[in-house]
C-alpha positions as CSV (number, residue, x, y, z in Angstrom):
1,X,-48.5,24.1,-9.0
2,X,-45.6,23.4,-6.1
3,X,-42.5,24.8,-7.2
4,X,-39.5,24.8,-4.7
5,X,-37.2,27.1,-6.9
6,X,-35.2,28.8,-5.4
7,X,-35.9,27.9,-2.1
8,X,-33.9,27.8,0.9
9,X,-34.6,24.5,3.5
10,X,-33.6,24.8,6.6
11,X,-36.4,23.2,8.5
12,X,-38.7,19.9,7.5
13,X,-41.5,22.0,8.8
14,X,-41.1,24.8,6.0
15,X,-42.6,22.0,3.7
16,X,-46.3,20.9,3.3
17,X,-47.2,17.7,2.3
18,X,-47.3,18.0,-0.8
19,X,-43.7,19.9,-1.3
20,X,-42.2,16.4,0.5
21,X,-44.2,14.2,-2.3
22,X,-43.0,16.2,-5.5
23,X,-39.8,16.0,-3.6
24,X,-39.9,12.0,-3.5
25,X,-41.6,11.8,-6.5
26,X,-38.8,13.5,-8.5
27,X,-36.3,11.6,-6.7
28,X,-37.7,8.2,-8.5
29,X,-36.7,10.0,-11.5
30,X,-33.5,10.6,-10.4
31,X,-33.0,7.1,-9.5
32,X,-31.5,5.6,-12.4
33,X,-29.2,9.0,-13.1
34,X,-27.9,8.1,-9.3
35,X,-27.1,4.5,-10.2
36,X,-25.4,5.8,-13.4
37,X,-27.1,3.6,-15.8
38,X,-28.0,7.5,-17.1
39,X,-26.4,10.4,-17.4
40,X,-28.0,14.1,-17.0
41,X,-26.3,17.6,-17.5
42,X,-29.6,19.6,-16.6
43,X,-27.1,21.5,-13.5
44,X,-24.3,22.0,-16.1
45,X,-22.8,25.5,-15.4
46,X,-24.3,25.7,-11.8
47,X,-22.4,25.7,-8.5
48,X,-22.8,23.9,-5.0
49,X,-20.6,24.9,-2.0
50,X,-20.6,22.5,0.8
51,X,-19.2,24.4,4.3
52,X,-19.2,21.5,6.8
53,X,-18.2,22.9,10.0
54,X,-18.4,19.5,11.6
55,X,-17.5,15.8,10.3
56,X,-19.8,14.4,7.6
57,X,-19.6,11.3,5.2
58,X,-22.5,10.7,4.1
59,X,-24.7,14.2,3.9
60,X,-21.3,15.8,2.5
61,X,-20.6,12.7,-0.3
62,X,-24.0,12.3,-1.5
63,X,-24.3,15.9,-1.8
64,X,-21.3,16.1,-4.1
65,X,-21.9,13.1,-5.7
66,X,-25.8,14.4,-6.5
67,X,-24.8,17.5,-7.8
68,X,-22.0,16.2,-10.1
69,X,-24.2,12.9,-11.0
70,X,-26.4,16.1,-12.8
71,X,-23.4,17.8,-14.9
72,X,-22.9,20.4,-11.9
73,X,-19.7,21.6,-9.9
74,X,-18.6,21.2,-6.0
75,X,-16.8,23.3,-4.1
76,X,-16.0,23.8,-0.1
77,X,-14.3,22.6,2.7
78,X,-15.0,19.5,5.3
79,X,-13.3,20.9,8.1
80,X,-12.5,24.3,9.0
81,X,-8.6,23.6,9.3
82,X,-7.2,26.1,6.6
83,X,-10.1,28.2,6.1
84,X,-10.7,31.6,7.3
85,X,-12.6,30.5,10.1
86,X,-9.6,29.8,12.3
87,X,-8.8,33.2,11.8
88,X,-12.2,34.5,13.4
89,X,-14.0,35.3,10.4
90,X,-17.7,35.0,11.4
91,X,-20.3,32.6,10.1
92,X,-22.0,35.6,8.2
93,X,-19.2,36.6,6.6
94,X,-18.3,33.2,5.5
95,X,-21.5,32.6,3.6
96,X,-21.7,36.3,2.1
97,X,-18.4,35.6,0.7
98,X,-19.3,32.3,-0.7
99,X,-22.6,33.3,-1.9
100,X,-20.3,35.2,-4.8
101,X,-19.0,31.6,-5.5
102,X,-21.7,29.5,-5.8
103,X,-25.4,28.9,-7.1
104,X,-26.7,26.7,-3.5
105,X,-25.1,26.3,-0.3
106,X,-25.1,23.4,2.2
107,X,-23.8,24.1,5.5
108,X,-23.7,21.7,8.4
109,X,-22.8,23.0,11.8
110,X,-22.5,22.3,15.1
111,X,-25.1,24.9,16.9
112,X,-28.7,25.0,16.3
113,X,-30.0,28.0,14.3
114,X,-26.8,28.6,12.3
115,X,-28.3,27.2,8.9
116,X,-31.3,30.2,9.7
117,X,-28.8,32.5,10.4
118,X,-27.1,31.6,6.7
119,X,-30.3,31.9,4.9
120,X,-30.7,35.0,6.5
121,X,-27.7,36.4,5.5
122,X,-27.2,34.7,1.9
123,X,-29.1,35.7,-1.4
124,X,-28.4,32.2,-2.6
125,X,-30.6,29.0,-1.5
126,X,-29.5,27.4,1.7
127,X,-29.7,24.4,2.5
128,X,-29.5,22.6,6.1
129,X,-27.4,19.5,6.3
130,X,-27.6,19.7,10.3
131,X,-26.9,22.2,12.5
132,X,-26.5,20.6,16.3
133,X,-29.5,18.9,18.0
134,X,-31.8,21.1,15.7
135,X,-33.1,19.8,12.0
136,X,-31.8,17.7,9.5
137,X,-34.1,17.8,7.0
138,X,-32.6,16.3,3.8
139,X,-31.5,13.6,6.1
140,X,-36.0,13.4,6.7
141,X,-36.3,13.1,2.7
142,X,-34.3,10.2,2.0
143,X,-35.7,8.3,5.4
144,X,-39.5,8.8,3.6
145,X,-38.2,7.9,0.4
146,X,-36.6,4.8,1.9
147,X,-40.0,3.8,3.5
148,X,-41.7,4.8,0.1
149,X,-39.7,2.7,-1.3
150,X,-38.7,-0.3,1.3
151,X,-42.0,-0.3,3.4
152,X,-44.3,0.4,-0.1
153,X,-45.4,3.8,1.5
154,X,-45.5,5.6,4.5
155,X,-49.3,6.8,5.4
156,X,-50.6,4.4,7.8
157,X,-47.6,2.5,8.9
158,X,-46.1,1.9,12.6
159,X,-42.9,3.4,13.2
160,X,-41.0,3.2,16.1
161,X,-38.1,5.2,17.2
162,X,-35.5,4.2,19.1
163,X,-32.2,5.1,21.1
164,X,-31.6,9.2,21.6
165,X,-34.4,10.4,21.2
166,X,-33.5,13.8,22.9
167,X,-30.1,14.6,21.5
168,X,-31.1,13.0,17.9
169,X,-31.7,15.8,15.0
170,X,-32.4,13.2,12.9
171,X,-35.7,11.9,15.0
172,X,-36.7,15.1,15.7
173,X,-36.8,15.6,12.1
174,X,-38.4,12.4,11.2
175,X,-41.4,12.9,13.6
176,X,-42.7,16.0,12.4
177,X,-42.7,14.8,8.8
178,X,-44.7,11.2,9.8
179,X,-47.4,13.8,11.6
180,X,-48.1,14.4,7.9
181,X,-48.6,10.7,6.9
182,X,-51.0,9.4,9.7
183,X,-48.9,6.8,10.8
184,X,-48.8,5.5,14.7
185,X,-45.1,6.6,16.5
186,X,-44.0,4.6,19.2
187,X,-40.7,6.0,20.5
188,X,-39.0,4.0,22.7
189,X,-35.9,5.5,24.7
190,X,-33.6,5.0,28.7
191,X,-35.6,7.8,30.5
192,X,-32.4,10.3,30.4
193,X,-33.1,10.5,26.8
194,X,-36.6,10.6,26.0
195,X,-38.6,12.6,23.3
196,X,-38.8,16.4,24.5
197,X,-42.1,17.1,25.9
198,X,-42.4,20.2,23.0
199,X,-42.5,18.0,20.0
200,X,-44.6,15.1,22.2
201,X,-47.5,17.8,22.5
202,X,-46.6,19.4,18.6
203,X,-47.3,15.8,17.2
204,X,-50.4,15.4,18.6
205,X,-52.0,18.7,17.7
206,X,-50.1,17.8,14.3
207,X,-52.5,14.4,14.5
208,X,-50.0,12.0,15.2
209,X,-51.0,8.9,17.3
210,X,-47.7,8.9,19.4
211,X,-46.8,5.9,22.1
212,X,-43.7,5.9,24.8
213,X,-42.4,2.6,25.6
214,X,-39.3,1.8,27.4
215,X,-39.6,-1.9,26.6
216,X,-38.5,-2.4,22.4
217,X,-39.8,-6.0,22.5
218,X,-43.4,-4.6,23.4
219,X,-42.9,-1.6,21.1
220,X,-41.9,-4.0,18.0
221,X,-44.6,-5.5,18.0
222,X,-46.9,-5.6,15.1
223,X,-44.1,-3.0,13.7
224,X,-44.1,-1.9,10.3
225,X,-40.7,0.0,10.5
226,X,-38.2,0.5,13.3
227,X,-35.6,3.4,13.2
228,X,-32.5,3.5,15.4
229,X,-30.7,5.5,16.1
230,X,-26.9,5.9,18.1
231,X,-26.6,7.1,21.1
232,X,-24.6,10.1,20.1
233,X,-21.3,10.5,22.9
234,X,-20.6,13.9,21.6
235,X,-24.2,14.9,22.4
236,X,-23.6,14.2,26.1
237,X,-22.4,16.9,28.7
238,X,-20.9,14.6,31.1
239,X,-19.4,11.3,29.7
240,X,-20.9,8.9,33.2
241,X,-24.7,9.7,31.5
242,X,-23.0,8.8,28.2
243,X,-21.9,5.6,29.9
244,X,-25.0,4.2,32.0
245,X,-27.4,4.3,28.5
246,X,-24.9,3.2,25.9
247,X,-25.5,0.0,25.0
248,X,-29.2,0.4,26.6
249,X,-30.8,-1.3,23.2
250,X,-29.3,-3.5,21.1
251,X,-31.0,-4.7,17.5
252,X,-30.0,-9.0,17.3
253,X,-31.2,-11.6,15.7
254,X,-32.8,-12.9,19.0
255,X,-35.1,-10.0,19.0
256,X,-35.9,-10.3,15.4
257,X,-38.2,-13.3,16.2
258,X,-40.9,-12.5,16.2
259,X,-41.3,-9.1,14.5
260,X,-43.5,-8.8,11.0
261,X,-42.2,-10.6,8.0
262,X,-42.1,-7.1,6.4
263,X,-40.4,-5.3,9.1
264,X,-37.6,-3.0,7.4
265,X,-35.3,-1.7,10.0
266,X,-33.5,2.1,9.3
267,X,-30.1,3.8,10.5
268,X,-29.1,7.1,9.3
269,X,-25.7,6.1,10.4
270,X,-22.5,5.7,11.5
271,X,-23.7,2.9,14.0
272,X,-21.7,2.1,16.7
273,X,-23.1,-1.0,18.3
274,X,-26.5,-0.4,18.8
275,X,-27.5,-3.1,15.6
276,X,-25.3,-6.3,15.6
277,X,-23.5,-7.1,12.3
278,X,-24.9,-10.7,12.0
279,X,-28.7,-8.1,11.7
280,X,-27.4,-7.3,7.9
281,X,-28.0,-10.3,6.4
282,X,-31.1,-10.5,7.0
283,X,-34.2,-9.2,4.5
284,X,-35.4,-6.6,7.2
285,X,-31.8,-4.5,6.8
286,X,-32.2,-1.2,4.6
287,X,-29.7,1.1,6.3
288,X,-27.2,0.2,3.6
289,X,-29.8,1.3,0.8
290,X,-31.1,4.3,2.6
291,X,-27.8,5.5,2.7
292,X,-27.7,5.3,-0.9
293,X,-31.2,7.0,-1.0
294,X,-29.6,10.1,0.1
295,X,-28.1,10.6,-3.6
296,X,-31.7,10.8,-5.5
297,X,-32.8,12.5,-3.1
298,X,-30.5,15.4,-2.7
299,X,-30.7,15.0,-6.5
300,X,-34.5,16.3,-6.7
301,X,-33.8,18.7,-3.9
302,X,-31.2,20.1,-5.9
303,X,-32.8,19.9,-9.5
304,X,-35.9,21.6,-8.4
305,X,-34.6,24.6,-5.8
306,X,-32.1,24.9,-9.3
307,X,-34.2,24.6,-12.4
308,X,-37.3,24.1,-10.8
């Protein structure tokens, strides 16, 4: 029997298959506690602290929301303005002290590795909500539970990635978790950002049929899903790169033509412009709902590291 209690998860490559599934299948029972047409107290009496070292809306709100959705309590900060951090106190001090505070802690920060380093350090579950170009991987859950639920399943299906694909934790995440699922990748990228060449050669030996295309009208083709992503500025050492592939692919109507009836397109948001707005009327939007997703989601995740 799979029990994830408590675990920490830093990393969507710490789960098998079958962790990911009990993961989504708990989160359909979660689903009408998240839309409040139920209540639950089963986290009554436990504690979540949230320490997000770097801006968050929707990892940090559905967090809160998920925990407090399931009778729990939230503490933590959203910036480090006012916390002991601007007076040098180190990462592992931080989470040692907090640790006496709270039952599960979700840290997002801005270098890769720091959520490792916090597990390391805590006695309390950790879990990642994104450290720098590294992992994301509740971010992962609710994407599969999206195309669980948007796409009717996941094994199988065509995927394609798009935008920044080097800089994008979220894609990096993604890919190693649809290895699992025998589904076909097709990533499609400007050349300055493509997929690194060590998760490229990881997906195959994973299994993964994986295509590079630089043209998204050949890559759409036949499409069962399309992910895109933004083309993160802040991920960009100098702002003239930033510049030339902004803007490289943008998701209209026009190129909604001729795609699959079915076609459900994904963000993990914020966009910027990469998906015109005139896109969200249209059947094949489900960034709005996926974003929603992230509540059941983060509910399981936090139900069964908790309770079990």
């Amino acid at each position: 029997m799979t029990s994830l209690k408590g675990r920490d998860i830093i990393s969507i490559r710490d789960l098998s298959k079958e962790e990911i599934e009990l993961i989504l299948s708990e989160a359909d029972k979660m689903l009408p506690i998240a839309e409040g047409r139920e209540t639950s107290e089963i986290l009554r009496g436990k504690i979540l602290a949230t320490l997000f070292f770097e801006p968050s809306t929707r990892t940090r709100l559905s967090f809160e929301t998920a925990m407090l959705r399931l009778g729990g309590g939230v503490i933590g900060f959203s910036t480090t303005e006012g916390t002991s951090v601007m007076k040098g106190e180190s990462l592992s001090d931080t989470i040692k002290v907090v640790e006496g505070y709270a039952d599960v802690i979700v840290i997002r920060h801005p270098y890769e590795g720091s959520a490792k380093l916090a597990a390391e350090v805590s006695a309390k579950p950790v879990i990642n909500g994104g450290d720098g170009a590294g992992q994301h991987p509740t971010q992962t859950l609710l994407d599969l539970y999206t195309m669980k639920r948007e796409a009717g399943g996941i094994d199988d299906k065509i995927i394609v990635l798009l935008g920044d694909l080097k800089y994008g934790r979220t894609v990096h995440s993604l890919s190693y978790a649809l290895a699992l699922f025998n589904t076909e990748i097709r990533l499609v990228s400007p050349p300055s950002l493509k997929m690194p060449e060590e998760i490229i050669r990881d997906l195959k030996e994973l299994g993964a049929k994986v295509k590079e295309y630089t043209s998204l009208k050949e890559a759409i083709r036949g499409a069962d899903i399309l992910y895109v992503t933004r083309i993160q500025k802040e991920r960009f050492p100098d702002p003239t790169e930033y510049i030339k592939v902004a803007g490289s692919y943008r998701i209209d109507l026009t190129i909604l033509r001729d795609v699959k009836e079915s076609l459900i397109i994904m963000h993990p948001l914020p966009r910027v412009d990469e998906i015109a707005p005139d896109v969200d009327k249209t059947k094949h939007a489900k960034y709005f709902i996926q974003s929603f997703y992230g509540v059941p989601v983060r509910m399981a995740i936090l139900k069964l590291i908790l309770v079990g």
